[in-house]
N, C-alpha and C positions, 0 to 999 in steps of 0.2 A: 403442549410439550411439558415435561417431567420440570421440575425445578432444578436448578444446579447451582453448582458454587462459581463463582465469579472467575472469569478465566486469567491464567498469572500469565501477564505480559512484558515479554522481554522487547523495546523498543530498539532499531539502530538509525543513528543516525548522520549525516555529514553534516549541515548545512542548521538554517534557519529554525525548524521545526514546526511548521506550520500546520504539518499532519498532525505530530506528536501534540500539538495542540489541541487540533481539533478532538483526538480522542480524548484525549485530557477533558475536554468541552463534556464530551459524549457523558463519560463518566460522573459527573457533575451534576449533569440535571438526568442523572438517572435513564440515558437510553441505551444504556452499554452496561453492563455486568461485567466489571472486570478489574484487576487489580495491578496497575503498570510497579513490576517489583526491580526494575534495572533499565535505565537509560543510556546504553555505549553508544561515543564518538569516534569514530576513526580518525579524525581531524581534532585537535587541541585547539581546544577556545571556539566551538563551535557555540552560535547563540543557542539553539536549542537547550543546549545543558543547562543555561541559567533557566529555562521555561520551566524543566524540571526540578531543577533544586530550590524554587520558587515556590512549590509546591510539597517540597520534604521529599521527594521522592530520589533514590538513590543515583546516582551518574558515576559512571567512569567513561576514562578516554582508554582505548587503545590503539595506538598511532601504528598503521600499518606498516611505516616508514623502516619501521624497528625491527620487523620481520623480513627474513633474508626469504621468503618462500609466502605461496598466497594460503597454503598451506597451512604455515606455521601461525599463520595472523588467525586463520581461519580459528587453529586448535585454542586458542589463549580466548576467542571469541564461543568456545564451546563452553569452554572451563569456566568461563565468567557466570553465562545463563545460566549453568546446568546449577552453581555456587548459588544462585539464588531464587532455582526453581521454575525455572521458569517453562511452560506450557506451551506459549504462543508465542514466534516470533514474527515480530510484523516491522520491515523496512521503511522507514520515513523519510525518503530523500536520503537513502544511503549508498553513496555513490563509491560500492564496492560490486563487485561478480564473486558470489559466490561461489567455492570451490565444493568437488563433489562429497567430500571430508563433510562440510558444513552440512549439504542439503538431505546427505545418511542420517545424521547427528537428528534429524524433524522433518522426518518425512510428514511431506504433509499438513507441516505443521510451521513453514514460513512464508507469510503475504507478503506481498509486494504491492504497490501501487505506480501506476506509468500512465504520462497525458496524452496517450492517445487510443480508438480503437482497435485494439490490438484481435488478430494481428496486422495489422496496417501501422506501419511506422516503428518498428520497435528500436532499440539503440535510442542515441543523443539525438537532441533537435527534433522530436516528434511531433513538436507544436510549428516550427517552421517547414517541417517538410509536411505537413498537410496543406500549410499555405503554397507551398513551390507547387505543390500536386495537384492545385487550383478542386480541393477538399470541401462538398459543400455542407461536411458535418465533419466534425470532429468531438473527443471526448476525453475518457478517462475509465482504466478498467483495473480492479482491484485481481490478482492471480497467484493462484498459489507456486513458490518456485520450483524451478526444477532447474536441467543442467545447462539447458538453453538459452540465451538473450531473452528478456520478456517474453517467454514461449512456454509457460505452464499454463495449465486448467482455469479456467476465467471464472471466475465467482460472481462477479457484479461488474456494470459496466454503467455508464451513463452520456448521451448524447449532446453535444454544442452544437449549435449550427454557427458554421462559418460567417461571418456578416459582411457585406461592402466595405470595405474603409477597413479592415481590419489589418494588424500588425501583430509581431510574435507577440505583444506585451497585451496584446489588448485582450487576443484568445488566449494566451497563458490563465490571464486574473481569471477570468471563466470559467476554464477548465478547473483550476485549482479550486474554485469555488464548489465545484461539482465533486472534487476529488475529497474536499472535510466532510459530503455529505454519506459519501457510499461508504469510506474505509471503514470508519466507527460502524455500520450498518453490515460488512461486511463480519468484522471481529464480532459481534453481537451474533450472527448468525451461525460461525462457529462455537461461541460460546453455549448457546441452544442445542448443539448435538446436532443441525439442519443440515449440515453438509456432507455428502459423501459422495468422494472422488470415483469415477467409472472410464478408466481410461484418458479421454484428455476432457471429459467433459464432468461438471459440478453438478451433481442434482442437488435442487435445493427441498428439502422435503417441507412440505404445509404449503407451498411457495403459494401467495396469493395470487389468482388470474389478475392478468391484462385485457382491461375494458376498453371497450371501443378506440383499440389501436392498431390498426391495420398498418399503418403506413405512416413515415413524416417525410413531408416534400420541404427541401429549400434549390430552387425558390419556392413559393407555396402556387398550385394552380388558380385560376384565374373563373371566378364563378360568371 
């Protein structure tokens, strides 16, 4: 593939930042091209934003609270990225629904990340209703948005297996584990020019084959 310029990433977030990390991570040791130029919270005093400004890199909040409309949060949330360029928007634990305003504004052009294999489980609690649903995989799939619940074009996804003994916190850590691995790999892969949307599905172009993987059993069969 052609060479390119590093892609300008606008992050959002609620919470912790544990994504916004991990890409953070990516960039660092060089496995991601790309330049995170705005960190928005929709929650004031979110920790993630110390992650960022720990780093130099820019943060604002804007408090959804403030906006009479999901609309109007939406527009102040366009004005911000577009204010500083931004390319790529990728959700990190941003525990908003975007509105269609927004997802006009990049087509195409905003990830998302959700812990489970979608579509199975979408909405809250996707780590406890694969345990209710007695689940004997679960996972985490990176997807581009659209207007629906976790229900756009799936770009990357990765497998947990459910274990004995297992509880929300235990398959959370797992999945999350798996979720720092694909996102950055994910954004890297749009940064490459690799992806191009065909209806609801992601072709990934160069995509390397899958070797001797037919199948993953849990439990595993019995030789």
């Amino acid at each position: 593939m052609e060479n390119r310029a590093p892609v300008r990433l606008g992050i959002l977030i609620s919470g912790r930042g544990s994504n916004l990390q991990s890409i953070i991570d990516a960039i660092e040791r060089r496995e991601l091209s790309a330049e995170i130029k705005i960190v928005i919270s929709n929650r004031p005093g979110a920790a993630g934003l110390a992650r960022a400004e720990a780093k130099g890199i820019p943060v604002r909040t804007i408090d959804h609270r403030r906006y009479q409309s999901r609309e109007d949060f939406d527009r102040a949330l366009i004005q911000a990225l577009r204010a500083h360029e931004v390319e790529l928007v990728a959700c990190a634990g941003f525990m908003r629904i975007l509105s269609p305003l927004m997802i006009e504004a990049f087509p195409n052009r905003i990830m998302n990340i959700h812990p489970s294999l979608l579509p199975a489980f979408p909405g809250l609690n996707a780590q406890q209703s694969a345990l209710d649903h007695g689940a004997r995989f679960a996972g985490c799939s990176v997807f581009f948005v659209t207007a629906g619940t976790d229900d756009g074009p799936i770009i990357a996804q990765a497998v947990v297996p459910v274990m004995p003994g297992d509880d929300e916190a235990s398959l959370s850590e797992r999945i999350l584990d798996q979720e720092h691995r694909i996102y950055p790999y994910a954004i890297s892969l749009f940064q490459q020019g690799r992806l191009v949307v065909e209806g609801r599905r992601v072709i990934i172009l160069d995509a390397p084959r899958l070797k001797d993987l037919n199948a993953m059993l849990n439990p595993p069969l019995r030789s």
